[in-house]
N, C-alpha and C positions, 0 to 999 in steps of 0.2 A: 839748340833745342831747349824747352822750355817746356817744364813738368805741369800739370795742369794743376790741378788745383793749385917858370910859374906866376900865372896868372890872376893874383889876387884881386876879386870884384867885393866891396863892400853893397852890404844890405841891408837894409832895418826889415826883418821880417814880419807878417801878420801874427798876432799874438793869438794863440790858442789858448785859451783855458776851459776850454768844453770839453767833454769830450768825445765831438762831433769827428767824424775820422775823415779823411784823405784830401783834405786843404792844404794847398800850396802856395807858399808864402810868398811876395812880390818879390817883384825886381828881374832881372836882366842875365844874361849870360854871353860868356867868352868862345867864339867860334876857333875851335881847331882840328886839325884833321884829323876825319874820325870820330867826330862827334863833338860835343863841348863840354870844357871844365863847368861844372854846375854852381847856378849862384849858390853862396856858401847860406846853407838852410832852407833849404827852398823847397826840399823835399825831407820834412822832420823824420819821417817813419823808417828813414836807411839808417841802419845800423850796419857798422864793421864789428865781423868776429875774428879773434885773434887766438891765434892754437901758440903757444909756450911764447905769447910775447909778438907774434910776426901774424902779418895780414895772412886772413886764410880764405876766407867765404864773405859776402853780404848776405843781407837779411833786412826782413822791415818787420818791425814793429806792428801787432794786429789789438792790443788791447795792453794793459798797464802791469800785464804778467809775461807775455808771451810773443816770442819771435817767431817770424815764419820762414824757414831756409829750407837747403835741398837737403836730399837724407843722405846723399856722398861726403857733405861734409862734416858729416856728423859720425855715422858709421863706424870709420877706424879710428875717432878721435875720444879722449878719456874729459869728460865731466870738468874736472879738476887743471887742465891745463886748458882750458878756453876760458874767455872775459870775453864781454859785448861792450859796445863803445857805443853811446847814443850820442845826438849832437856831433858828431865829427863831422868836418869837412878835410882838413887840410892832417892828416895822418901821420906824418914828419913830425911836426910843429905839437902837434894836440894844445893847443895854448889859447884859442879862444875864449879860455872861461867857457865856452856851453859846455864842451863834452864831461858824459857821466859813463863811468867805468864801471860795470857791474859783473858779479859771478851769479855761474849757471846751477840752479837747483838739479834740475831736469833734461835728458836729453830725450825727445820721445819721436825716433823711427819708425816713418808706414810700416806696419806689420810685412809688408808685399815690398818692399824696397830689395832688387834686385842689381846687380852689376856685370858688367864684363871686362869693367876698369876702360870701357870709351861709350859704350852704351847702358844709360843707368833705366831703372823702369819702376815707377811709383817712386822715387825720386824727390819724396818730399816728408819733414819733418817737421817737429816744435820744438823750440828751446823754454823751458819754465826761468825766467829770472828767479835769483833769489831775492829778489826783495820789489814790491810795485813802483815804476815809473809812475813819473808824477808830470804829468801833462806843460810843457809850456811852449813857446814860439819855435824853440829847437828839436823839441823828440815830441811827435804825436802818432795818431796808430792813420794807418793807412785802410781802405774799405775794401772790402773783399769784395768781389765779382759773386752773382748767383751762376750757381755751376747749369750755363745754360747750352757749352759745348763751342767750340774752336770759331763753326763758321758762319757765326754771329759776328766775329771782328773781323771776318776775311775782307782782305785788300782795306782794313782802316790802320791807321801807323799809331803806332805805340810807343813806347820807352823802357828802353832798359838802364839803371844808374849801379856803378858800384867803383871799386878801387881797384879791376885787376891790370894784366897786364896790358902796355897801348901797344904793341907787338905782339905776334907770339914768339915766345923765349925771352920778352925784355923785362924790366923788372914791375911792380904793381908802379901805378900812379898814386904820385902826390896826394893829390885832389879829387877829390869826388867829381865824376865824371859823367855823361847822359849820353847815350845814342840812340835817334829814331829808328825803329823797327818798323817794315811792314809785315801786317799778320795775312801769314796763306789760308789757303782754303786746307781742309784736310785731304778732298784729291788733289791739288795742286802739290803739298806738303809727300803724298804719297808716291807724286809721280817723279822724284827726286833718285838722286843716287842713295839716300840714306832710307826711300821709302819702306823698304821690308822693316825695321826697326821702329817703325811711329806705330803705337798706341792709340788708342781712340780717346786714353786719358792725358794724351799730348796735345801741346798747341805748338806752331812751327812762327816763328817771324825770324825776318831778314833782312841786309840792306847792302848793296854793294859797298865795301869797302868800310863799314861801318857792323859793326857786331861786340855781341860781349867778346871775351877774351876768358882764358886763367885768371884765378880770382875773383873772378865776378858773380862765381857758381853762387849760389841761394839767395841773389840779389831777386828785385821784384820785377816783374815785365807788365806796367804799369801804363793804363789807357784812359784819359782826360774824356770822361763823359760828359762834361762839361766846362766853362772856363774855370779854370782854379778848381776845380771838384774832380778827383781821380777813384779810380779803381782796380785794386793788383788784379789780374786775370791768369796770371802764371807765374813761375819760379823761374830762374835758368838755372838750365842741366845740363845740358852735353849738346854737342857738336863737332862738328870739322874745320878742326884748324880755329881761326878768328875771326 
């Protein structure tokens, strides 16, 4: 569910210094089950956030202050043991030279952010960096979606990227990772086993055998309006299973 509002491939990615938002850098990617290891920068705006040191949640990048994530993983998390990591690919390693390690000023929770610890509701947050990202080939902000309602992208396929687990129960991934989603309709989405529980401020995508996982909570669910030119349309939040 999705709130509304090792395989190494080398890259040379498209250099950003505008700051033009949701450009996706060249180059190619690694088919494996479940989706693909993501060419390494290819989507600047993913950030990994890390609770006391260990992967916790993704997030993208929406401007040179501010991250956009789910509000569960923020919630029962303290200020002071979270860091954001821009430029990652490879998690383990951190060793490309791109990645920048930043501390959080700000944790700032929907007012309306509800739980029942498997069904979240308003389910989305900001992180304030403490100090402004500075725009290059590896961290840029991705373009937000006009809030025009779910089924506008029904039945068009999507993307979701993040580090969680490629199992459920296994451990997060290496590598920055992608799986095509397709987006439902909101009756379609309704007419579900999980129907009573969706929102009208939810959006639903799926794909057989392919979905986020654990860890991939506050990553972005992410729709190419055009080639190379994207825009987040949703968060992931909750779901069954993976």
């Amino acid at each position: 569910m999705v709130a509304w509002g090792p395989h190494a491939v080398t890259a040379f990615p498209r250099t950003n210094m505008s700051c033009e938002c949701g450009l996706m850098s060249d180059g190619v990617s690694t088919r494996i089950v479940g989706g693909t290891i993501a060419t390494p920068h290819l989507y600047p705006w993913m950030v990994a956030i890390l609770n006391g040191g260990k992967m916790h949640c993704g997030g993208s990048l929406i401007n040179d202050r501010y991250v956009l994530t789910a509000g569960h993983c923020l919630n029962w998390a303290r200020k002071e043991d979270l860091t954001v990591v821009l430029g990652l690919h490879d998690r383990v390693a951190m060793n490309d030279g791109t990645e920048k390690i930043m501390g959080v000023d700000q944790m700032i929770v929907h007012e309306a952010f509800g739980s029942d610890y498997l069904h979240d509701t308003e389910d989305i947050a900001l992180i304030r960096l403490k100090q402004p990202v500075h725009f290059n080939a590896f961290m840029a902000p991705v373009c937000l979606a006009e809030p025009r309602g779910q089924d506008i992208y029904a039945d068009q396929v999507a993307f979701v990227t993040g580090w969680g687990r490629t199992v459920q129960g296994g451990n997060p991934s290496r590598f920055l990772r992608k799986a095509n989603v397709k987006v439902l309709s909101m009756a379609a989405c309704r007419n579900t086993t999980i129907g009573e529980h969706i929102l009208d401020s939810m959006i639903c995508a799926y794909e057989f055998e392919t979905d986020a996982c654990q860890g991939d909570s506050g990553g972005p669910l992410v729709f190419e309006s055009r080639p190379g030119k994207v825009e987040q349309i949703g968060v992931v939040s909750w779901g069954i299973g993976c």
